[in-house]
N, CA, C and O atoms as a GROMACS GRO file, in nm:
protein
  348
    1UNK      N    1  16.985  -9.338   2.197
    1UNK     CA    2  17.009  -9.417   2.079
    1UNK      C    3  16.991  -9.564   2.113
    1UNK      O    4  17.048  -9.612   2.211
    2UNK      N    5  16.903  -9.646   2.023
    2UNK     CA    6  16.895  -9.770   2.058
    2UNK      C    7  17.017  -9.884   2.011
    2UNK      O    8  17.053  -9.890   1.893
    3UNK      N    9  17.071  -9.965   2.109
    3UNK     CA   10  17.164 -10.042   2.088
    3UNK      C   11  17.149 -10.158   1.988
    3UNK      O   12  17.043 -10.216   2.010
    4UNK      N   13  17.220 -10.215   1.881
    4UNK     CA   14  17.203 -10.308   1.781
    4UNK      C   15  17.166 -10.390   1.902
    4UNK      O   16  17.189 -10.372   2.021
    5UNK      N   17  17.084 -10.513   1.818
    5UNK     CA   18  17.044 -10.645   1.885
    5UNK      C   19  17.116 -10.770   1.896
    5UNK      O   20  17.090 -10.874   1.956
    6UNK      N   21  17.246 -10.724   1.800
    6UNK     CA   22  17.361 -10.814   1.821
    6UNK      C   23  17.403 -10.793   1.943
    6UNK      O   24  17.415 -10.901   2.001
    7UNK      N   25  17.432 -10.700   2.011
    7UNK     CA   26  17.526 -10.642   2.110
    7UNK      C   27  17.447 -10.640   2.209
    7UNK      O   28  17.497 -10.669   2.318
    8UNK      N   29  17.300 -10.606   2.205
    8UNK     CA   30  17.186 -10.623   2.347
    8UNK      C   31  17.219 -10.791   2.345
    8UNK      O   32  17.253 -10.840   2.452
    9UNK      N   33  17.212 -10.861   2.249
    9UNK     CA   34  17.185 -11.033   2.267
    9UNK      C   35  17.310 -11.100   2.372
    9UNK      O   36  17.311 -11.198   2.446
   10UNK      N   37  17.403 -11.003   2.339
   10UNK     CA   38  17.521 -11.026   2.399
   10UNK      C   39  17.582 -11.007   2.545
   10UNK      O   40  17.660 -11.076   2.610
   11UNK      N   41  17.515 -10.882   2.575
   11UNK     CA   42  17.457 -10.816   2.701
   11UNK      C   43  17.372 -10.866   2.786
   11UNK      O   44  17.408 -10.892   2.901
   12UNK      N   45  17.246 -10.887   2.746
   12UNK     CA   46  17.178 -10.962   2.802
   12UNK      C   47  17.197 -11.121   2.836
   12UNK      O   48  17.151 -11.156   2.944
   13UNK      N   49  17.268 -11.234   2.746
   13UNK     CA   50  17.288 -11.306   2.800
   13UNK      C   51  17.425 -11.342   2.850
   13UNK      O   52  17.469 -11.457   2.864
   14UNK      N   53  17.474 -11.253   2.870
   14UNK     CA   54  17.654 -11.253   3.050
   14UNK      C   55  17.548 -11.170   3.124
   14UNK      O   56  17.546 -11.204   3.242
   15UNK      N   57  17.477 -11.092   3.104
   15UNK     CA   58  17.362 -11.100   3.261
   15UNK      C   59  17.334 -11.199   3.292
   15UNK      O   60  17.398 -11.244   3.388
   16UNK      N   61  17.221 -11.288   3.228
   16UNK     CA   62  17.170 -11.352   3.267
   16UNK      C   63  17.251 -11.462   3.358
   16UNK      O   64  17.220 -11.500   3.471
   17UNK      N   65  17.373 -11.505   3.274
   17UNK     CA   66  17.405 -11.631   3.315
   17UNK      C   67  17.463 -11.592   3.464
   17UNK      O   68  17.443 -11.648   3.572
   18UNK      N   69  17.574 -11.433   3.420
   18UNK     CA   70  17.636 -11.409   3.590
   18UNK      C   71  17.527 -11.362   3.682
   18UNK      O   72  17.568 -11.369   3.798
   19UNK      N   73  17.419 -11.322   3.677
   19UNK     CA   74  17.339 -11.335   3.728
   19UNK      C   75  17.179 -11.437   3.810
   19UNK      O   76  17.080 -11.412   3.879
   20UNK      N   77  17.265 -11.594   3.721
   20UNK     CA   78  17.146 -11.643   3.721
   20UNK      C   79  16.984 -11.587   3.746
   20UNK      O   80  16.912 -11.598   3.845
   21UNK      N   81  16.956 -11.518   3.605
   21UNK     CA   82  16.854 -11.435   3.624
   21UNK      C   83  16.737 -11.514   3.528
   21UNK      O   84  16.760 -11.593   3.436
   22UNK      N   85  16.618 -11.472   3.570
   22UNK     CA   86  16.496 -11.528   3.477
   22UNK      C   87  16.456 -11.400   3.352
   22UNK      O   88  16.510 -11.289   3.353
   23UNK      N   89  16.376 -11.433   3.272
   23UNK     CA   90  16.398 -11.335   3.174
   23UNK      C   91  16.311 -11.232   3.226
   23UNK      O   92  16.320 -11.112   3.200
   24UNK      N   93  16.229 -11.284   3.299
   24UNK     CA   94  16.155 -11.170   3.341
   24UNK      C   95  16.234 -11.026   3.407
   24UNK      O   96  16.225 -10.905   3.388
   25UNK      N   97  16.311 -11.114   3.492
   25UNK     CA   98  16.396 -10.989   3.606
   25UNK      C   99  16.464 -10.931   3.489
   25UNK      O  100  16.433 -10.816   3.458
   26UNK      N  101  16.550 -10.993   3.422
   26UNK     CA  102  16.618 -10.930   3.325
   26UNK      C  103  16.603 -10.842   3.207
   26UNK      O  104  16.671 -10.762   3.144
   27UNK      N  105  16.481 -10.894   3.205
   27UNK     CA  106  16.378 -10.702   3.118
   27UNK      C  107  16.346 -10.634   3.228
   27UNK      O  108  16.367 -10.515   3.204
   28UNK      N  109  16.310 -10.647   3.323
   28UNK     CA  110  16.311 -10.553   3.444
   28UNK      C  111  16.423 -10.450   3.442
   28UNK      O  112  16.413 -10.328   3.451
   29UNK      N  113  16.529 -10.523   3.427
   29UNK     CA  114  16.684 -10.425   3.485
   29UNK      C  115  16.749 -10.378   3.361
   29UNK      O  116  16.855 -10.316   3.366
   30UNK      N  117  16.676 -10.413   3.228
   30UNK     CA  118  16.760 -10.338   3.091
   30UNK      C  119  16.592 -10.232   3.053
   30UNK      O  120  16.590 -10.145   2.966
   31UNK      N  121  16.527 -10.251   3.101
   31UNK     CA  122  16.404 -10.159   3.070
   31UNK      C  123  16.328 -10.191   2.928
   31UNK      O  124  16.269 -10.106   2.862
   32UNK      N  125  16.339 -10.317   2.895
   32UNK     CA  126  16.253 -10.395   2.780
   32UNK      C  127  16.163 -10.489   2.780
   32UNK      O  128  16.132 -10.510   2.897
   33UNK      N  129  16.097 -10.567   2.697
   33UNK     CA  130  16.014 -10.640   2.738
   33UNK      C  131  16.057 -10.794   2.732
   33UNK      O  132  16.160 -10.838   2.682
   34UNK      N  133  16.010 -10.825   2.760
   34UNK     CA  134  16.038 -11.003   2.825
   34UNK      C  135  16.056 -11.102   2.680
   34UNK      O  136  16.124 -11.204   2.666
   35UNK      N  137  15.975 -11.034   2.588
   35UNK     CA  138  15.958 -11.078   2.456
   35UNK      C  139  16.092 -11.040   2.360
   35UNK      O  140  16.123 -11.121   2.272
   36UNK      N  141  16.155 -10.944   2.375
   36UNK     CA  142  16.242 -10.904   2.286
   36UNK      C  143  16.393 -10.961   2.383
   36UNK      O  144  16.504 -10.962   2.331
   37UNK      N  145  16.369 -11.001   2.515
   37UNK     CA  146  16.491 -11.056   2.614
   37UNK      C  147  16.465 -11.182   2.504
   37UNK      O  148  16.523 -11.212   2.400
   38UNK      N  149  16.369 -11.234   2.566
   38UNK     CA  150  16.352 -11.419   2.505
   38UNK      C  151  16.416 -11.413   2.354
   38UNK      O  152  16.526 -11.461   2.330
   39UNK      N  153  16.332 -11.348   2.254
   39UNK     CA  154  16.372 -11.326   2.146
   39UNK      C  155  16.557 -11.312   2.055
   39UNK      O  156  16.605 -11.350   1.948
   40UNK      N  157  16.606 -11.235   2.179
   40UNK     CA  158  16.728 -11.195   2.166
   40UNK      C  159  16.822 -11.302   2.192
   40UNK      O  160  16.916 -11.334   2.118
   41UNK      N  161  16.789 -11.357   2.310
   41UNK     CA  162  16.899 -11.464   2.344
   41UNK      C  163  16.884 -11.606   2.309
   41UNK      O  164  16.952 -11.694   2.361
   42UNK      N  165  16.756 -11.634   2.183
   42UNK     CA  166  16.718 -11.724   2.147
   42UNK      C  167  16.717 -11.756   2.024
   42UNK      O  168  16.731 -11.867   1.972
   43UNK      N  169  16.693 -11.602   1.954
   43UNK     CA  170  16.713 -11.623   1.814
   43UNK      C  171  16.847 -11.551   1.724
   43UNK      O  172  16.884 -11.581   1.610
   44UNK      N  173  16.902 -11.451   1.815
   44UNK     CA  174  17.020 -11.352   1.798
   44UNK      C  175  17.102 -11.483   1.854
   44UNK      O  176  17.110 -11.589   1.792
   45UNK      N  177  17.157 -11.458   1.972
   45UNK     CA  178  17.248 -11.488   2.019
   45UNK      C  179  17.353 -11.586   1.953
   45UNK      O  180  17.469 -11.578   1.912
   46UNK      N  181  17.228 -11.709   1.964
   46UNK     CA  182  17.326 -11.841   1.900
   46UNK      C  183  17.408 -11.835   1.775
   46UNK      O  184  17.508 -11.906   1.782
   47UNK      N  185  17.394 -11.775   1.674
   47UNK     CA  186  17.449 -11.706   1.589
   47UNK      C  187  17.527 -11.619   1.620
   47UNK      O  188  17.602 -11.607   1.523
   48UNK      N  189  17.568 -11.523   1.724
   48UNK     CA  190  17.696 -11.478   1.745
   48UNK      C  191  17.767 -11.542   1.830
   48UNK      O  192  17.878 -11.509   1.789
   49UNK      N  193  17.791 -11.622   1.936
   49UNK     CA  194  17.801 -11.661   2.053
   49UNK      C  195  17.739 -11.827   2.132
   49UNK      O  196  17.673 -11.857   2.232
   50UNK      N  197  17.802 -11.894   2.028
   50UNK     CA  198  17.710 -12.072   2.055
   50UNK      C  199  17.771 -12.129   2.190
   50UNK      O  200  17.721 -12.231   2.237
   51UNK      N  201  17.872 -12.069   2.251
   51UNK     CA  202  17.918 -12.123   2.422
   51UNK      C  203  17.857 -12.025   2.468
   51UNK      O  204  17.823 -12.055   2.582
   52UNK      N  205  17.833 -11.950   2.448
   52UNK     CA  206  17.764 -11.874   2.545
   52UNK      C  207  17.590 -11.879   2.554
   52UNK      O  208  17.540 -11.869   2.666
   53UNK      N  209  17.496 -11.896   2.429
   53UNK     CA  210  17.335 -11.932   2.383
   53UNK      C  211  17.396 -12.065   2.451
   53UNK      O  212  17.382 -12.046   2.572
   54UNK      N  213  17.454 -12.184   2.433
   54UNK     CA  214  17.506 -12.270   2.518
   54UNK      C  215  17.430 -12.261   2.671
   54UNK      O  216  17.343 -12.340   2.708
   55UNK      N  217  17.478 -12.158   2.742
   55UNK     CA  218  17.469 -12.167   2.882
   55UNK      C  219  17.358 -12.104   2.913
   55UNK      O  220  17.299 -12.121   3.020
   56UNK      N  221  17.326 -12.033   2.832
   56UNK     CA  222  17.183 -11.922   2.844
   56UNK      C  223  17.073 -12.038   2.838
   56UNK      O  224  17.003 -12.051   2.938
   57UNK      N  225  17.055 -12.117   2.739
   57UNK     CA  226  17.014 -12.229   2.703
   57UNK      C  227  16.950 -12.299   2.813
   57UNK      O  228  16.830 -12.322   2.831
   58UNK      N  229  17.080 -12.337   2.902
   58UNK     CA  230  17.058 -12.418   3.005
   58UNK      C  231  16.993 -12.336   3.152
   58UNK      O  232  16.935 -12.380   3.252
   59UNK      N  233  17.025 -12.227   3.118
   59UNK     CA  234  16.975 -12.173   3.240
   59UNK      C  235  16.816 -12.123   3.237
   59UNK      O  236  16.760 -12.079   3.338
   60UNK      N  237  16.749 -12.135   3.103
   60UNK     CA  238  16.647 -12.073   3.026
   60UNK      C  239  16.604 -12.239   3.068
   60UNK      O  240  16.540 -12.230   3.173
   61UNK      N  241  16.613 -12.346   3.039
   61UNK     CA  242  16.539 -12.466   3.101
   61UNK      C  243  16.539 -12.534   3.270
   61UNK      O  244  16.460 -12.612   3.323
   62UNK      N  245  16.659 -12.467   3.322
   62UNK     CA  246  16.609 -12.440   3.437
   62UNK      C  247  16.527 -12.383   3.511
   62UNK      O  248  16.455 -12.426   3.601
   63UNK      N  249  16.547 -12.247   3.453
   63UNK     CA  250  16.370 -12.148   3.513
   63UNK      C  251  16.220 -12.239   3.484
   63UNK      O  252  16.126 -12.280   3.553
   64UNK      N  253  16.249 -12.239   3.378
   64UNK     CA  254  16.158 -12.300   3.343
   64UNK      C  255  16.066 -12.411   3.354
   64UNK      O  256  15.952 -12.412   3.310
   65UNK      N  257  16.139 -12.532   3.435
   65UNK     CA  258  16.145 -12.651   3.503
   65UNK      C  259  16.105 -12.546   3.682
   65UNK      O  260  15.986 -12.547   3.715
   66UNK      N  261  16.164 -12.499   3.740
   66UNK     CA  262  16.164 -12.413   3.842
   66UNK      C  263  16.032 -12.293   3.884
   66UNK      O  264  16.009 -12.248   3.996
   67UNK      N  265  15.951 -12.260   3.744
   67UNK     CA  266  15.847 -12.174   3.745
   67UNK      C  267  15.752 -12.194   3.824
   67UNK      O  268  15.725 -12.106   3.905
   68UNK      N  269  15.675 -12.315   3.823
   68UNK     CA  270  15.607 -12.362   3.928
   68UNK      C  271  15.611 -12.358   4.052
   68UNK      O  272  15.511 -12.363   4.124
   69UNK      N  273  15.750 -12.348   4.100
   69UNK     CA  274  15.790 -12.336   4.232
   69UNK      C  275  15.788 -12.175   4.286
   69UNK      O  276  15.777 -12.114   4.392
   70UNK      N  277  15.805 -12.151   4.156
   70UNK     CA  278  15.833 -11.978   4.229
   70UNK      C  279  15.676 -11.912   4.228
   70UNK      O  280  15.629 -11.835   4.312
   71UNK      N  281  15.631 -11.947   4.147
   71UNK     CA  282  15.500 -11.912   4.106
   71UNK      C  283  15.369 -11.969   4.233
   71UNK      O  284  15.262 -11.918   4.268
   72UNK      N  285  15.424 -12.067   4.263
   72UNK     CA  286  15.390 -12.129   4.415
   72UNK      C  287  15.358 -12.063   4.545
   72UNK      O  288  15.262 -12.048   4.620
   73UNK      N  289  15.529 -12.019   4.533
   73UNK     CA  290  15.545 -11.937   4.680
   73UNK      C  291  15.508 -11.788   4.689
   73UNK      O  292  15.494 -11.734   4.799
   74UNK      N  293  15.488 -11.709   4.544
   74UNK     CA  294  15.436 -11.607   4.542
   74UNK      C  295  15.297 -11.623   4.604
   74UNK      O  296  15.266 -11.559   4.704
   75UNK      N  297  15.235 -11.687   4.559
   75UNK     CA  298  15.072 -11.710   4.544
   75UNK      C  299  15.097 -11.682   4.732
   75UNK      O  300  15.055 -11.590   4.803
   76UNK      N  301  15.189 -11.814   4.772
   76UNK     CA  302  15.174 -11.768   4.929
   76UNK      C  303  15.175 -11.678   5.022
   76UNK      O  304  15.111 -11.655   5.125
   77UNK      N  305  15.300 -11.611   4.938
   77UNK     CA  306  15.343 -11.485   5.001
   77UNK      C  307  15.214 -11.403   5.013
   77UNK      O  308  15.174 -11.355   5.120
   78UNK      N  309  15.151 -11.391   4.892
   78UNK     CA  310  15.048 -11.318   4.868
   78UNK      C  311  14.906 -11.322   4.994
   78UNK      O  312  14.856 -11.230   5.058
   79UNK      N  313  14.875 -11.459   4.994
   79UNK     CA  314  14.765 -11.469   5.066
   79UNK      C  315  14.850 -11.460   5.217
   79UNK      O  316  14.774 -11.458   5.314
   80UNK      N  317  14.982 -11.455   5.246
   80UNK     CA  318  15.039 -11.465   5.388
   80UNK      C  319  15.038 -11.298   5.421
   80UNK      O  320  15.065 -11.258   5.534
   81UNK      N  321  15.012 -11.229   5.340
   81UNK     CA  322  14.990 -11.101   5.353
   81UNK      C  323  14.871 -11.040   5.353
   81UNK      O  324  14.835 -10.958   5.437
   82UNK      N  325  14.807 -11.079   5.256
   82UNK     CA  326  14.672 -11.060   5.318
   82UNK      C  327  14.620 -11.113   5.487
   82UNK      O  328  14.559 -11.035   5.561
   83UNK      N  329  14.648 -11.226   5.521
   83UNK     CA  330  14.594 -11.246   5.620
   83UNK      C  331  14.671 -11.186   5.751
   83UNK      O  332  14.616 -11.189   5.861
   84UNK      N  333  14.799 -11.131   5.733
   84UNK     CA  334  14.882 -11.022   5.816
   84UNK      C  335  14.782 -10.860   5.832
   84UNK      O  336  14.796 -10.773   5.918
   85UNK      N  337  14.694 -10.864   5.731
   85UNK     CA  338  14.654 -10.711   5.709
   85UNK      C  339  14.493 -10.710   5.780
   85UNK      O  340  14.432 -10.618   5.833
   86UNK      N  341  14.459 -10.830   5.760
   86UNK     CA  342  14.350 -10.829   5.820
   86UNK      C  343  14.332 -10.842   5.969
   86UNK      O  344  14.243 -10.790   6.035
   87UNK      N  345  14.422 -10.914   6.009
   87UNK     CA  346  14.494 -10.895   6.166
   87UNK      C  347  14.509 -10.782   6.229
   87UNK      O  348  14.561 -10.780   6.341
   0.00000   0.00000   0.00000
C-alpha cells in the first residue's frame, strides 16, 4: 500500500536532516525517485511542517553549493580506478 505524501514528506525530511543526506541517497534508501523526494520536501512539506522544510531547506542548499565537489572527486575516483586496472 502506498503511503500518503503528507506522511512520506514527513519521513523523508527527519531522514534527511538526521541523516545529513542528499536527495539522491535518500531515494536510494526509501526506493523512489529523486523527483518525487525533491518534490515532497519542497512542495508538501512546508505546509505541514515549516521548522522542519526550515532545516531541510538549508541542508537542500548546502548539497547543492557542495555538488561540485562531490561530483569532482567521483570523476577521480573513477579515472583512479581505471588506471589501478590497467596496472
Amino acid at each position: 500500500m502506498k503511503e500518503k505524501p503528507e506522511e512520506r514528506a514527513v519521513r523523508l525530511g527527519e531522514y534527511m536532516i538526521e541523516h545529513r543526506s542528499t536527495v539522491r541517497d535518500t531515494a536510494a534508501v526509501f526506493g523512489i525517485s529523486k523527483s518525487t523526494v525533491h518534490k515532497d520536501v519542497t512542495s508538501v512539506l512546508p505546509k505541514l511542517n515549516a521548522g522542519l522544510y526550515k532545516e531541510v531547506r538549508e541542508l537542500l542548499d548546502v548539497n547543492k553549493e557542495e555538488r561540485h565537489m562531490r561530483g569532482g572527486e567521483a570523476t577521480k575516483q573513477k579515472y583512479e580506478r581505471m588506471k589501478r586496472m590497467r596496472n
